[in-house]
C-alpha positions in Angstrom: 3.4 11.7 7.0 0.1 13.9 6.2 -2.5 12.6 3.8 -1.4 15.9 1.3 2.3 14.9 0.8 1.3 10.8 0.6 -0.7 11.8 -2.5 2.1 14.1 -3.5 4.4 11.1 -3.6 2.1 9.1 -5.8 3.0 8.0 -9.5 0.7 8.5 -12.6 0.0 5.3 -12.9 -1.5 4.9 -9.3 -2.7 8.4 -9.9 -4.7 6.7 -12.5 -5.5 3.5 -11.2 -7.2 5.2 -8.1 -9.1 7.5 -10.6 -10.6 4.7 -12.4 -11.5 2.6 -9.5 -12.9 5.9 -7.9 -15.1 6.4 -11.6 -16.2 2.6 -11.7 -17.1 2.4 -7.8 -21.0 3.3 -8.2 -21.4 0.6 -11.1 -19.8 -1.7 -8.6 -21.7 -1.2 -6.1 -24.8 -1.1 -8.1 -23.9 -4.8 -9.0 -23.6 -6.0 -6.0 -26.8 -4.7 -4.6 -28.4 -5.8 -7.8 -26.7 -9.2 -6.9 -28.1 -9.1 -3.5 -31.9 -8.0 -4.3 -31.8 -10.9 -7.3 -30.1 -13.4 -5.0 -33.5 -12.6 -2.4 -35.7 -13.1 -5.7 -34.3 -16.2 -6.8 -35.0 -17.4 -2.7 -38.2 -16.2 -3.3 -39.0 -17.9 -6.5 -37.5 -21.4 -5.1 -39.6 -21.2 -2.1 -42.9 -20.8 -4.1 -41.4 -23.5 -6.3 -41.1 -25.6 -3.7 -44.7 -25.2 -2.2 -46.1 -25.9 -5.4 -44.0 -29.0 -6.2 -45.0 -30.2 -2.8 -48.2 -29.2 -3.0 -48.4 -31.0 -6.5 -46.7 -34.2 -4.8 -49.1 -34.1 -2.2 -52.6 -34.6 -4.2 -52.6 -37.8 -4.4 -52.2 -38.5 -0.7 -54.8 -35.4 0.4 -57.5 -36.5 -2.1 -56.8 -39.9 -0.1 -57.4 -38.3 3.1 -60.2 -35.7 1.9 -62.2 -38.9 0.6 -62.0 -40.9 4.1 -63.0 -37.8 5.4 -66.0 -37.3 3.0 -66.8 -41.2 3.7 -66.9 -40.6 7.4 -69.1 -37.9 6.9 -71.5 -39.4 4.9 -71.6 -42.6 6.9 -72.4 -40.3 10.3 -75.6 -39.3 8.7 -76.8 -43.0 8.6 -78.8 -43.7 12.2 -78.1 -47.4 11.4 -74.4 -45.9 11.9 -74.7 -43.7 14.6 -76.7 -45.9 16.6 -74.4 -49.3 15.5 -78.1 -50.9 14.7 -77.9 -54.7 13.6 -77.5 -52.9 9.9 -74.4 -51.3 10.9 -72.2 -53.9 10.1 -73.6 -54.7 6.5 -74.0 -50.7 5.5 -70.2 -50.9 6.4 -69.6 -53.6 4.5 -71.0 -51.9 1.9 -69.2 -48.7 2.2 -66.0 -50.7 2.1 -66.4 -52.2 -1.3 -64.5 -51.3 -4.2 -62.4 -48.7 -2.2 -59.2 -50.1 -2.7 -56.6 -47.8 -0.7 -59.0 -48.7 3.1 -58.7 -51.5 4.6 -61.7 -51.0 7.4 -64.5 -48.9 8.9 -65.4 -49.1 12.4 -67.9 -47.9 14.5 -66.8 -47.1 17.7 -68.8 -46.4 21.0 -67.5 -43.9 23.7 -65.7 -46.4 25.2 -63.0 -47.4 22.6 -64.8 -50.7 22.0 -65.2 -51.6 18.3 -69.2 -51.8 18.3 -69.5 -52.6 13.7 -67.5 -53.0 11.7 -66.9 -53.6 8.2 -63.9 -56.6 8.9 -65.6 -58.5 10.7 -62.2 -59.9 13.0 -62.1 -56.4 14.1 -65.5 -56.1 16.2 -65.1 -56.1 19.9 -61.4 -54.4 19.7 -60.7 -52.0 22.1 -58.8 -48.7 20.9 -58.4 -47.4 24.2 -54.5 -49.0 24.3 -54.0 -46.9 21.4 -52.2 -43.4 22.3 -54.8 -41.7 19.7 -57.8 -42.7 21.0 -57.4 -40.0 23.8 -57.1 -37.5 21.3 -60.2 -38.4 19.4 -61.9 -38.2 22.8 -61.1 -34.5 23.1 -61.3 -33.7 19.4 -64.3 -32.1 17.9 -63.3 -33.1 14.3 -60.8 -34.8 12.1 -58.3 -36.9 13.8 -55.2 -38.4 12.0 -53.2 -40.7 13.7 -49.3 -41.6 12.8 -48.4 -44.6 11.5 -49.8 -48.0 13.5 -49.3 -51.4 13.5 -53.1 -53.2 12.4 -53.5 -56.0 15.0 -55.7 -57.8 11.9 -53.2 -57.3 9.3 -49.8 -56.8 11.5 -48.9 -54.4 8.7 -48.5 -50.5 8.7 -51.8 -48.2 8.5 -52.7 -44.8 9.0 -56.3 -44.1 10.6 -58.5 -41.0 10.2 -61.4 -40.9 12.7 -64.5 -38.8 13.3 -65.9 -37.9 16.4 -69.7 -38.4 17.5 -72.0 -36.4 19.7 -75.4 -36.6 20.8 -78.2 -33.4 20.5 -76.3 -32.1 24.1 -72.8 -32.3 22.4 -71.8 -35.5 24.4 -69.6 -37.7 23.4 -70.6 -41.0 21.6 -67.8 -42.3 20.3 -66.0 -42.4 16.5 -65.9 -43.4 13.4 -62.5 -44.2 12.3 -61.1 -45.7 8.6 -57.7 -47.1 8.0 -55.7 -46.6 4.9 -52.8 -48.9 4.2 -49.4 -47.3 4.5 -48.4 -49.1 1.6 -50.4 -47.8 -0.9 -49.3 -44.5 0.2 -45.4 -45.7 -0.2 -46.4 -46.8 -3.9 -47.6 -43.1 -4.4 -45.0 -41.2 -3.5 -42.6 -43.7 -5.4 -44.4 -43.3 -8.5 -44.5 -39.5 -8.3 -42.8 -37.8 -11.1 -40.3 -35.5 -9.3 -37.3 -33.5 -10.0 -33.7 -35.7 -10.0 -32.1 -35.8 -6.2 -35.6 -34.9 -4.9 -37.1 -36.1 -1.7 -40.9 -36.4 -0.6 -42.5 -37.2 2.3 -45.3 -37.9 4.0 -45.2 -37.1 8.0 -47.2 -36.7 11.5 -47.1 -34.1 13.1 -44.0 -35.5 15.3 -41.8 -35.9 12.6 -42.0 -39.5 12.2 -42.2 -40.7 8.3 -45.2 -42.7 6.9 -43.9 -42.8 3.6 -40.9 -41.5 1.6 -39.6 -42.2 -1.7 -36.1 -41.9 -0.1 -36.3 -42.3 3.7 -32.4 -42.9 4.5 -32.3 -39.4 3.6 -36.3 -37.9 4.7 -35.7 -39.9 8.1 -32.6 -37.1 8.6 -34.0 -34.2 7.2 -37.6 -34.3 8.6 -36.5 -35.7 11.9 -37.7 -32.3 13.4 -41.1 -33.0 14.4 -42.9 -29.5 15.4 -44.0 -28.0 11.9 -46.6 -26.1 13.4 -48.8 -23.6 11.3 -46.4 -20.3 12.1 -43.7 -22.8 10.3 -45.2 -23.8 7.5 -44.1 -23.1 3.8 -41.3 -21.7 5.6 -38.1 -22.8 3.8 -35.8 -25.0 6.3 -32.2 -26.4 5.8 -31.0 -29.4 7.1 -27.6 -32.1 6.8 -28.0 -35.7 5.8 -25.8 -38.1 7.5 -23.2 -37.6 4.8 -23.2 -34.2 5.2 -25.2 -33.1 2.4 -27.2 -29.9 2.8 -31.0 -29.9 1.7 -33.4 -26.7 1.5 -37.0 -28.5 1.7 -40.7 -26.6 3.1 -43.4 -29.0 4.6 -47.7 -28.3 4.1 -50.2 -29.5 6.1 -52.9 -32.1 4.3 -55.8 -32.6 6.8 -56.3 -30.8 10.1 -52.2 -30.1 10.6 -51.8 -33.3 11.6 -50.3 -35.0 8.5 -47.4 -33.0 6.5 -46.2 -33.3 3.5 -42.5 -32.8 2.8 -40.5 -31.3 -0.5 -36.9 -31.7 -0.4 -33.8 -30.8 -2.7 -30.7 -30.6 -2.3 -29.2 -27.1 -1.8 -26.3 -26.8 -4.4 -28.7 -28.3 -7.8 -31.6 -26.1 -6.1 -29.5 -23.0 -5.7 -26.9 -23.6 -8.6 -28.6 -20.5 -10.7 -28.7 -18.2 -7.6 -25.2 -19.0 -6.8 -24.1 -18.3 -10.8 -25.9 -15.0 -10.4 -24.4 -13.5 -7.5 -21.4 -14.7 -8.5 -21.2 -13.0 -12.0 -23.1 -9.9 -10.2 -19.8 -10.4 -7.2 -17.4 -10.9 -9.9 -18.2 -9.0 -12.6 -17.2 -5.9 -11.3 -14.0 -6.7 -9.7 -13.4 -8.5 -13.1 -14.4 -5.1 -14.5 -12.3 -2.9 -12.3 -9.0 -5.3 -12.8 -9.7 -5.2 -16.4 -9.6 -1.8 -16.5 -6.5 -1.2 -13.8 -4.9 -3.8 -16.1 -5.8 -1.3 -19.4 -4.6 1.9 -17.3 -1.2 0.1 -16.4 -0.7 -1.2 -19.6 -1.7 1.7 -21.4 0.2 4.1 -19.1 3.3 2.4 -19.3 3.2 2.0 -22.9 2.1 5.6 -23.6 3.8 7.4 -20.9 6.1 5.9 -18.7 8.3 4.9 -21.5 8.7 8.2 -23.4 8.9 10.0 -19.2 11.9 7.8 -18.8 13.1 8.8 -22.6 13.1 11.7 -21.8 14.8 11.8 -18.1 17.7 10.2 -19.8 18.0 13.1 -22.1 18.1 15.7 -19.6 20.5 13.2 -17.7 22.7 13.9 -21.2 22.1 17.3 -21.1 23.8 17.8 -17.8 26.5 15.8 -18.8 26.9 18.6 -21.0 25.9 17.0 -24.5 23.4 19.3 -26.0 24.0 17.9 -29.2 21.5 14.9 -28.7 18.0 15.4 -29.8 15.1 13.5 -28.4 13.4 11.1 -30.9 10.0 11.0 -30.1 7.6 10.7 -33.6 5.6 7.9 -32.2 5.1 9.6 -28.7 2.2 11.0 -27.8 1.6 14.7 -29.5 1.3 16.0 -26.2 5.0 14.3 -24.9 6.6 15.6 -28.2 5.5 18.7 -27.8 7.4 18.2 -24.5 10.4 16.4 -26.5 10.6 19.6 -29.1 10.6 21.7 -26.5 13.6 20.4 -24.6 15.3 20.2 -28.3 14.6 23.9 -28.7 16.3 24.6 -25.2 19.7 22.0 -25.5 20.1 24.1 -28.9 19.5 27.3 -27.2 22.2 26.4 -24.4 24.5 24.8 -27.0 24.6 28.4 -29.0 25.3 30.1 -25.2 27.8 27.9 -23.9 29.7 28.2 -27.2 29.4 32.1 -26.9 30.3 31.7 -23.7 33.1 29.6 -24.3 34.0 32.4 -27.0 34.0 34.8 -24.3 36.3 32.9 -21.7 38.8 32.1 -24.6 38.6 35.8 -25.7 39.2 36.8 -21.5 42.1 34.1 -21.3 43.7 35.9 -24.3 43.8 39.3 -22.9 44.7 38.3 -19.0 47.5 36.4 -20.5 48.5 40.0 -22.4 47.8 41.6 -19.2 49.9 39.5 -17.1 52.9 39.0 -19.6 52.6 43.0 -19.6 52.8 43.1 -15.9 55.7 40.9 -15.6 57.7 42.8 -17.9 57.3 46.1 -16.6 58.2 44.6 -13.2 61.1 43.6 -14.4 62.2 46.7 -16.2 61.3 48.1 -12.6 63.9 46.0 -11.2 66.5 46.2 -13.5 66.2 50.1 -13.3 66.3 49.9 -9.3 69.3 47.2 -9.7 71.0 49.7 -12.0 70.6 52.5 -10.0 72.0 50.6 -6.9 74.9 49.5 -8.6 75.9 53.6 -9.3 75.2 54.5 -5.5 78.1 54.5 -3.2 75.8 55.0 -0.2 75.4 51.6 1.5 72.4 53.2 2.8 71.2 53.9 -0.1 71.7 50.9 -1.9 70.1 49.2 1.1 66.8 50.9 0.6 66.6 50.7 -3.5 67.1 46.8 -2.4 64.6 46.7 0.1 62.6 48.1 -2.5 63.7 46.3 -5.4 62.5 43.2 -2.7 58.9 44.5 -2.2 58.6 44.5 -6.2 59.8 41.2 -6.4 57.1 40.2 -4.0 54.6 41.2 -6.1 56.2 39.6 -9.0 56.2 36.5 -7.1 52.3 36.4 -6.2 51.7 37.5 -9.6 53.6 34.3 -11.5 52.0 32.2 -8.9 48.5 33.7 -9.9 49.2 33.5 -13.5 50.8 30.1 -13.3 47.2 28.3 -11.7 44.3 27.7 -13.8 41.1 29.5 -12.2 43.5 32.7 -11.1 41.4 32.8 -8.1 43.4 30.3 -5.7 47.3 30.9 -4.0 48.7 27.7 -2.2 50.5 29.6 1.0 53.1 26.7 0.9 54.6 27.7 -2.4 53.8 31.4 -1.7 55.7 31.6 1.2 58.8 29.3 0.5 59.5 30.8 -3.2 59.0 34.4 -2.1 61.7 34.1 1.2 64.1 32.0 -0.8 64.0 35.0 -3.4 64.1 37.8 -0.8 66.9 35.9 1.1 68.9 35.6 -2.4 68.2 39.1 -3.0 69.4 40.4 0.3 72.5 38.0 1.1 75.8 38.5 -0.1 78.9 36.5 -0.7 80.1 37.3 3.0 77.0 36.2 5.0 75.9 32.5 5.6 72.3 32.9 6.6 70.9 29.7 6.9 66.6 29.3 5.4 64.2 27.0 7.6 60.8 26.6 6.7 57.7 24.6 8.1 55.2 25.9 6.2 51.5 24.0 5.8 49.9 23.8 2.4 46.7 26.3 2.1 44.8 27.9 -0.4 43.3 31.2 -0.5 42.3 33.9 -2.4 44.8 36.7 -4.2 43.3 39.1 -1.7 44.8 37.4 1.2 47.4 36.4 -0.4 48.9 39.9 -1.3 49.0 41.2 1.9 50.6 38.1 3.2 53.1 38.3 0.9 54.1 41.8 1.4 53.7 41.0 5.2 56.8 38.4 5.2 58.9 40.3 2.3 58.9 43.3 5.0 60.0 41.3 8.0 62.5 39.8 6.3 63.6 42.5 4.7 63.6 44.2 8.2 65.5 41.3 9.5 68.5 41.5 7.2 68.2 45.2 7.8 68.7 45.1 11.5 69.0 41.7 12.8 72.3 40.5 10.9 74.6 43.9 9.8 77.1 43.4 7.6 79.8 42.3 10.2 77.9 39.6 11.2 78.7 36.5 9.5 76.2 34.1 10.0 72.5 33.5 11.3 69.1 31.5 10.8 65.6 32.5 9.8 63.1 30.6 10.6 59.5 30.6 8.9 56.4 28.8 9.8 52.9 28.6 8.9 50.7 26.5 11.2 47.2 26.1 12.2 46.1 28.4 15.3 42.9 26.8 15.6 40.0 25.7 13.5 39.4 29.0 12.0 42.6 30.5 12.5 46.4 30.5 11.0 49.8 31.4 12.7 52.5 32.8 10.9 55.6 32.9 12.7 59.1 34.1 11.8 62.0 34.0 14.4 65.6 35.5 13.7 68.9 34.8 15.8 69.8 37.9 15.1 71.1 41.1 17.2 67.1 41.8 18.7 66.6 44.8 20.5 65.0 46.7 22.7 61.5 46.6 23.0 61.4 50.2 24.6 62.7 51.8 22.5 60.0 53.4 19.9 60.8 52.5 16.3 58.7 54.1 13.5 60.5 53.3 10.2 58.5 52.8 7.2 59.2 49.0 7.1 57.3 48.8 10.6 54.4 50.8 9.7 54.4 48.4 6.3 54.5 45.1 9.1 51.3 46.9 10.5 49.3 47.9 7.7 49.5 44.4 6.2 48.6 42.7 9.2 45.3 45.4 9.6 44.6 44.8 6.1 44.6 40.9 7.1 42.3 41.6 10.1 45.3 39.5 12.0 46.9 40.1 15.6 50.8 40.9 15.3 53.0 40.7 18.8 56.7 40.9 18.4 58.8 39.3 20.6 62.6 40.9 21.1 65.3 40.7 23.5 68.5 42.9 22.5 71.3 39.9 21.6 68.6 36.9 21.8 67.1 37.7 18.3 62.9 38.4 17.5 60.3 36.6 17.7 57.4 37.7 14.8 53.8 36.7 15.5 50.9 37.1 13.1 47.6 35.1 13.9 44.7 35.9 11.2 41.6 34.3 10.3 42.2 31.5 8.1 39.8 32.6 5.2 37.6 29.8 3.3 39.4 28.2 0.2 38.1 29.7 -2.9 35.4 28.5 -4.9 37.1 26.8 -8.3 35.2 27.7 -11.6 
């Protein structure tokens, strides 16, 4: 099936639909791209949301970190410091007081031994069985450990140390200060953060100092490589009940502490998801809305007055023209239709009644014509009857019979044509048994016993081929009394059938027992010339068959001609 006659085959109302979806395709499509490009703001707008919320977490902790950092500083400036003097210990002490979030300075030489100190349990310590202490050694500023275990204290710190060099850049060992991990628990707890949110603070393997939730920032942050390339980058991760959570991490001092902003994706996403979905849905909502108005509409507006009207003109071909389509709330342009098929059932109602006028008028006079006919055939035949009766002649009265049959033959087809209703179709049957019964009738006499057979089929056909059939058997019977039984023969048998040659073709066949005779002999009477011309004027093929004493045999095979069309 080509694409031309699928379309062909389509209704209105998909006709429509397609139309409309076709017209609201570019708003559509608009509101899905605008979906898209808002969807890639909103992401954009979370994302710097959540670097400033984690940035806004993290102040506390990096103002923690930026003032060890400050207090290193300072205290490397000291020479009491840097060359851990007998005053090193005491300005320590000092710098220690009142800060509440350290725990201890150091000073420590390049070995990792603890040289000053401002608790004084921890001079003489050696950091060098800490992992850390190697990367101080190679650092040339800031170094933040990950969480430790204080030997002192045996509770959780976090250390920040400073590396010293001589004039020549040599190494000449740190200064390091500790900052218990607790206090930096308490401030994330008491941060004031959105509901389901998680912060933490990290090293830079991924390990957790301090969380407000750390179940769930143990999972999440369990990656351990935030480099700078990765940060404020926005990561997804699962929680161990499956829960998905959109967080970014920020450096705080020298990339080596992070601080983490969690939330989890569905509250942090919920207004995204609301927006492309109304910008995803709307449309099709749009498009089915309108489909939906289309149907409703066309089948309301349309399809019900189409189907009205089909079931007038199904009336109308039954013939009742005297129903008028009802259509005042229908559409003006379907009642113009409507008024239009009115107009035309009224038209043909007027034509078919003058044309019904017309047939009855035609009937009248072919009934005149054919009771005219009939009667002057039979004043034919009475006048030939009378005259026969005067004759003394047997010949004579032979012929005026053999005409007086050939009138009645015509007689015959013409009460069978006059007796059917269309006068345009002859059933053979009837034809040929009521015309030889007659022409036997006619041509017997008290004195002869000729005996009638017929096996005749039944057949219609047309008064054409019917009249020259008819004349066809009237003459060879009529030649068969003639010849075949005289007057001193006493008895005998026609026989007359009418069969099927083939499929286009018919056989009529009539055999005598009569005298026959002899086939050499030329015969040229009129009645044989008659036999011819009837069998020419049937386009058929005539043998006769004759032996002289065995009878004859007569043969007609014509073109069985298609039944006539009835009126």
């Amino acid at each position: 099936m080509t694409k031309t006659s699928l379309a062909e085959g389509w209704s209105l109302r998909l006709r429509l639909l397609l139309i409309v979806i076709l017209a609201l395709s570019p708003i559509a499509i608009a509101s899905v791209l605008q979906g898209f490009l808002r969807a890639q703001s909103d992401a954009a707008d979370i994302h710097d949301r959540l670097i400033q919320t984690a940035r806004a977490a993290s102040t506390d902790e990096e103002n923690m970190l930026a003032a060890g950092e400050q207090i290193l500083r300072a205290l490397t400036n000291m020479p009491e410091v840097r060359d851990a003097s007998a005053d090193c210990n005491s300005d320590l002490s000092d710098a220690l007081r009142g800060l509440t979030f350290f725990t201890n300075i150091s000073r420590i030489d390049a070995n990792g031994k603890v040289v000053c100190s401002a608790v004084p349990e921890a001079r003489g310590l050696s950091m060098t069985n800490y992992p850390i202490w190697n990367a101080v050694r190679g650092a040339k500023d800031f170094v933040v450990s990950g969480q430790m275990t204080s030997r002192l204290t045996e509770r959780p710190i976090l250390a920040v140390f400073l590396p010293i060099f001589d004039g020549k850049e040599r190494f000449q060992g740190a200064l390091g200060i500790t900052i218990d991990v607790r206090w930096l628990d308490y401030m994330v707890h008491a941060k004031q953060l959105p509901q389901d949110a998680v912060v933490a603070l990290m090293d830079d393997k991924g390990a957790v100092i301090a969380a407000n939730r750390p179940s769930v920032a143990n999972v999440i942050f369990a990656r351990g490589h935030y480099t700078r390339a990765e940060e404020q980058n926005l990561f997804t991760a699962d929680d161990a009940k499956g829960r998905t959570w959109t967080f970014v991490t920020a450096a705080l001092l020298s990339h080596q502490t992070f601080i983490g902003f969690a939330m989890p994706q569905t509250s942090l996403f919920q207004a995204t998801y609301i927006h492309l979905s109304s910008d995803l849905l709307l449309p099709i909502f749009m498009i089915a809305l309108a489909s939906l108005a289309v149907w409703l509409a066309t089948d309301r507006q349309v399809i019900r007055w189409i189907v009205y009207l089909r079931r007038v003109s199904a009336a109308y071909q039954r013939g009742h023209y005297s129903l008028r389509p009802r259509m005042e709330h229908a559409p003006s342009e379907l009642r113009m239709l409507g008024n239009a098929m009115s107009d035309m059932a009224e038209d043909i109602e007027e034509r078919d009644q003058a044309l019904r006028d017309a047939v009855a008028q035609k009937s009248l006079l072919i009934r005149e014509i054919h009771h005219r006919v009939k009667n002057n055939l039979q004043i034919v035949m009475s006048l030939l009857s009378l005259q026969a009766m005067r004759l003394k002649d047997p010949v004579a009265q032979d012929a005026l019979k053999q005409a007086q049959a050939r009138i009645n033959a015509l007689a015959l087809v013409h009460r069978i044509l006059h007796e059917i209703e269309d006068q345009t179709a002859v059933d053979l049957k009837a034809l040929i048994i009521g015309l030889s019964e007659q022409v036997c009738e006619g041509l017997s006499d008290d004195r002869r016993d000729i005996q009638l057979k017929m096996d005749v089929i039944p057949y219609d056909v047309s008064s054409d081929t019917a009249v020259p059939l008819a004349l066809f058997t009237v003459e060879v019977l009529t030649n068969i009394f003639k010849h075949a039984f005289p007057r001193d023969r006493t008895n005998g048998s026609i026989r007359i059938s009418l069969s099927r040659h083939d499929e286009k073709y018919l056989r009529l066949t009539i055999v005598d027992d009569g005298m026959g005779y002899d086939p050499s002999q030329p015969t040229d009477s009129v009645g044989t010339r008659l036999i011819r011309t009837f069998a020419q004027q049937l386009n058929g093929k005539m043998e006769v068959h004759s032996n002289a004493g065995a009878g004859t045999v007569v043969d007609l095979v014509f073109l069985a001609p298609p039944a006539p069309k009835y009126s």
